[in-house]
N, C-alpha and C positions, 0 to 999 in steps of 0.2 A: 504494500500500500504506500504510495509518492507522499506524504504529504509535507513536503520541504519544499521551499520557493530559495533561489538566490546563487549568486555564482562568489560574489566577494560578500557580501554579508549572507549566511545563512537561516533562514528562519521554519524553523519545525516546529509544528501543529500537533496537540495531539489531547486523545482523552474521547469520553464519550455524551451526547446527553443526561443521558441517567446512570455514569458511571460516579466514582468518589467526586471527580476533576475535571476539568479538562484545563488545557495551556499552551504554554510555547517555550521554547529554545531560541534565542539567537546567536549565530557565533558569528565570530568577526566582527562584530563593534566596534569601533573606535575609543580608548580609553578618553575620560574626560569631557564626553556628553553631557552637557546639562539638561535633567530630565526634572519638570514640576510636576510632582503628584500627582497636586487639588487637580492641576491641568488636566492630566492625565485621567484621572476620575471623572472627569466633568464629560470628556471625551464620551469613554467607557458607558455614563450614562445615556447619553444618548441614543445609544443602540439597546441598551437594556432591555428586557422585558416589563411588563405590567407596570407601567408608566403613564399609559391614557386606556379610554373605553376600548379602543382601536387598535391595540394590543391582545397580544396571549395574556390570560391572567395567571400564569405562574410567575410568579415574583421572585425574583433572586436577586441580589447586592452586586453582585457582579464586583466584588472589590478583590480586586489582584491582592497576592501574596509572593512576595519576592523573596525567592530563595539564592538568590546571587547573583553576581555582576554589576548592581549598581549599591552604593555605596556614599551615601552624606546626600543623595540626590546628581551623584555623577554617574558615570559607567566607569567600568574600573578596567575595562581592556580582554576582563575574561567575559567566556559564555554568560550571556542572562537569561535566567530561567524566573517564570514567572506561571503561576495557577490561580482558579477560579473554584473556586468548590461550589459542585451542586446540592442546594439543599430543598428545593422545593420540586423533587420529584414525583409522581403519580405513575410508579411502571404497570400497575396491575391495568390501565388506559389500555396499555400494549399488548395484552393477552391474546387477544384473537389475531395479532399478525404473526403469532409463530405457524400460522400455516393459512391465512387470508391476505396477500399483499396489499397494499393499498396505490388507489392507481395515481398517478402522477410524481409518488414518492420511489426510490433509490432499492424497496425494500426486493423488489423481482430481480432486480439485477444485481445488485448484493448479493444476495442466495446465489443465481447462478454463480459469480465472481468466487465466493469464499464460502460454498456449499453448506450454508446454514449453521456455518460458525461464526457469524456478526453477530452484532449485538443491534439490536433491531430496535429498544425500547427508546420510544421517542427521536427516532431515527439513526440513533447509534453515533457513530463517527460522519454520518452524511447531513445530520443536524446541521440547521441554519445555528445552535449554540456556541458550532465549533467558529463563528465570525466573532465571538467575545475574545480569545487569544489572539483571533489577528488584529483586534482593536486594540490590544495592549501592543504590540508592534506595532503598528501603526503611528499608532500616538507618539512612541519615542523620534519613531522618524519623522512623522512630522513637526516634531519638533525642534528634531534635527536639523531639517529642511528651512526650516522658519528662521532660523541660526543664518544661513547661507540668503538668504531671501528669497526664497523660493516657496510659495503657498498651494494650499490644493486646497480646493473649495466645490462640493458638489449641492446639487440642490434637486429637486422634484418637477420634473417639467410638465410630468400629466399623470395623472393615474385611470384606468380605465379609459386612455382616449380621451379624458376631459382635463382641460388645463383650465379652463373656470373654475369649476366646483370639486375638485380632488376629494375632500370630505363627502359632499352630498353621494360623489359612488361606494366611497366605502360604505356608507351608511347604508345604502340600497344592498351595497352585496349582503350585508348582516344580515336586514331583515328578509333576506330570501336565502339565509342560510348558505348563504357560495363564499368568494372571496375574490379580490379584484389584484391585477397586478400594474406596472407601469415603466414609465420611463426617467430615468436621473442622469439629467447634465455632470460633468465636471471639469473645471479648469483649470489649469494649472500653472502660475504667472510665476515669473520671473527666472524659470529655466533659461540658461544661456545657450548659444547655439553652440552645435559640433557633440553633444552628449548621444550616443549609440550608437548603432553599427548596422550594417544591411544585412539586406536578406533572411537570415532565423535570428540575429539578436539586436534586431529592431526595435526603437521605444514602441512601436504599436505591439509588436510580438511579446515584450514583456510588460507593459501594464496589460492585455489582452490575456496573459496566461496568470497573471494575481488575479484580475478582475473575477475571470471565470475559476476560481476558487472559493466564492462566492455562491451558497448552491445555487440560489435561486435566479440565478444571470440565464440568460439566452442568446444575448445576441450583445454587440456593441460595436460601433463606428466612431470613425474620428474625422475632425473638419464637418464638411456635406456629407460624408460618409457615401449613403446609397443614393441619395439626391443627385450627388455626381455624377452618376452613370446617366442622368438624364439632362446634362450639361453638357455645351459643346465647349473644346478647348480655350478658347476666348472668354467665354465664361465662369469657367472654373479655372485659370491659372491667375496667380497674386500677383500684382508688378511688384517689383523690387525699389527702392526709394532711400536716399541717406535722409536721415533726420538725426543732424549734426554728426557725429561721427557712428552713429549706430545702424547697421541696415535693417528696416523692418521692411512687412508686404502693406499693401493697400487693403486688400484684404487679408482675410485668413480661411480661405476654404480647404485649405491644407490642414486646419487644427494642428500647426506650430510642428508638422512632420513630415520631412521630406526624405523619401530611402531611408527610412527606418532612423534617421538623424534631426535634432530639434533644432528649428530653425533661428530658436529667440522667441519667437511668435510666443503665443499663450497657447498652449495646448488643452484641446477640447476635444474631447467624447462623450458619448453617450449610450449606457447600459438599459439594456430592457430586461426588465425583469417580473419575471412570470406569477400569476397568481398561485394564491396559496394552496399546494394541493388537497389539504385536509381540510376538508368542508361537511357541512349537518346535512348534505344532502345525501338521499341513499344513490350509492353508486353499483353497477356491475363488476365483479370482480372473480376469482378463481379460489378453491381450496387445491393446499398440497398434497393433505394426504387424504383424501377419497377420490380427486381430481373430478369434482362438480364444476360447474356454475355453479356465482351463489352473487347475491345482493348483503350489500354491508355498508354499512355507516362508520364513519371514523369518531372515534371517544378520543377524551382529550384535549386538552387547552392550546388554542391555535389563533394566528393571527391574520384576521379578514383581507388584510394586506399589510406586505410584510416590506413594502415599499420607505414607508417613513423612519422604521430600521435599517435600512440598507444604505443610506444615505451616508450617514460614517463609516460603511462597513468598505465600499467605494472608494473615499475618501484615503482608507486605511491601505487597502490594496495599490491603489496608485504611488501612492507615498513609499509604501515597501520597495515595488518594483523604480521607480525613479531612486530612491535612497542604494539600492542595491549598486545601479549605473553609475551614480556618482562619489561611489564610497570614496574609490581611490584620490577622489579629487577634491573633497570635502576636509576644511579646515578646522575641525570644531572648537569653541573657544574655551578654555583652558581657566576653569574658574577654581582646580585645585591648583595651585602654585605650588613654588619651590617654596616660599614661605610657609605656606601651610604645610610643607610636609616636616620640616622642621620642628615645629609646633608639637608637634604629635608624643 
């Protein structure tokens, strides 16, 4: 099972929904990171569960537990390992999927994958839960990032097709029992140009491969994306222009990405992501071991859209994969001194 992202900074995922934990590993950090907390919590909440009506109502704290690497509020240069303990589980929810899949969720193909040695409750390791560890990486690098001046900032562009009323559809998927999904913008200012490389370790190939570690992702574009293809080249090519000694485009239908390399531009994409599979409505589905049809409902605390969580989770993932490209070249500022170490 992959679930490591990164070539100079390494970052490993792991644990389950309804296991003790779940967490993360990063190695290669840079020593002397300054990492805020509260920041970092405040992050962390946002993706949280049971936060509004529009949420799952399992409530968890979601407050990391640092078992090493950072140290006074720095990085200390080794591995930081960081967990989450679950404490508001409900597995006996999960009873009828030891042998009824549920359709839209990971659990059919899971079984075939690792022949019915997953761990299935509450989705197991294929949990949208497992996005709280990437939001703990995340957060450092974005802060990292923030250091260098470089931001990532994602926001909500529509949900259900509606960018007026985004609430008024979740509220409708509720009361009919379903769940809605949508689409998040995110930008990314002040990237300098000449960061990536063509062809497979392209900045689209690697925020494209954090994104979609993200479950509930389907699809994403960068610039015009698919709109392009219905652009003639005159249309969709950016003039080039000095503004005093910096070269920007006129426009940015490129989303700040040209051959896999960042042009300066602001870099822009856009995630779609999929409604929530677990819904109160009765679905058609299969047993394993009698091998029927059968009709089933999913039990369970779940979220009608799981959009207005995914917003940091986005945020986190971009941040990873851009933090990862510009490890080598990243100064971070050095708040433990020579003096301070003296002190000691």
């Amino acid at each position: 099972m992959a679930s490591e992202f990164g070539k100079n900074i390494r970052v490993s995922i792991f644990g389950e929904s309804h296991g003790a934990a779940v967490g993360v590993s990063i190695d290669g950090m840079p020593a002397g990171v300054s990492v805020d907390m509260e920041r970092l919590q405040h992050f962390l909440d946002r993706r949280a569960p049971g936060r509004s009506r529009f949420t799952t109502a399992r409530r968890e704290e979601d407050r990391p537990e640092f078992l090493c690497g950072i140290r006074g509020g720095v990085t200390c240069g080794t591995p930081i390992t960081a967990i989450i303990r679950n404490r508001d589980t409900r597995s006996g929810d999960y009873s009828q999927m030891e042998n009824i899949p549920r359709p839209g969720h990971a659990d059919y193909a899971a079984r075939m994958r690792y022949g019915g040695n997953e761990d299935c409750r509450g989705g197991g390791h294929f949990s949208g839960r497992l996005t709280a560890p990437l939001c703990i990486a995340g957060g450092i690098f974005l802060q990292a990032l923030e250091a260098e001046e470089i931001t990532v900032r994602a926001r909500i562009l529509e949900i259900g097709g509606n960018a007026e009323d985004p609430r008024g559809e979740i509220e409708k998927a509720m009361a009919e029992k379903d769940s809605v999904g949508g689409i998040i913008e995110c930008v990314v200012d002040g990237m300098p140009p000449g960061i990536g490389d063509p062809i497979y370790d392209g900045l689209e190939n690697r925020i494209s491969l954090a994104v979609f570690g993200i479950p509930a992702v389907k699809g994403i574009e960068f610039g015009r994306g698919f709109e392009a293809a219905r652009l003639r080249g005159s249309e969709n090519n950016d003039a080039f222009y000095f503004d005093g000694g910096t070269v920007k485009t006129r426009t940015n239908n490129h989303g700040g990405i040209l051959g896999g390399i960042s042009s300066g531009m602001p870099i822009v994409f856009r995630v779609a992501v999929k409604p929530t599979p677990s819904i109160g409505k009765e679905q058609d589905s299969i047993r394993y071991d009698t091998g029927e049809n059968v009709k089933m409902t999913v039990q369970g605390r779940h979220d009608p859209c799981i959009v207005p969580r995914a917003v940091p989770c986005v945020e986190a993932a971009a941040a990873m994969a851009i933090y990862d490209l510009t490890a080598g070249e990243i100064r971070p500022e050095r708040e433990y001194r020579m003096e301070d170490r003296n002190n000691e």
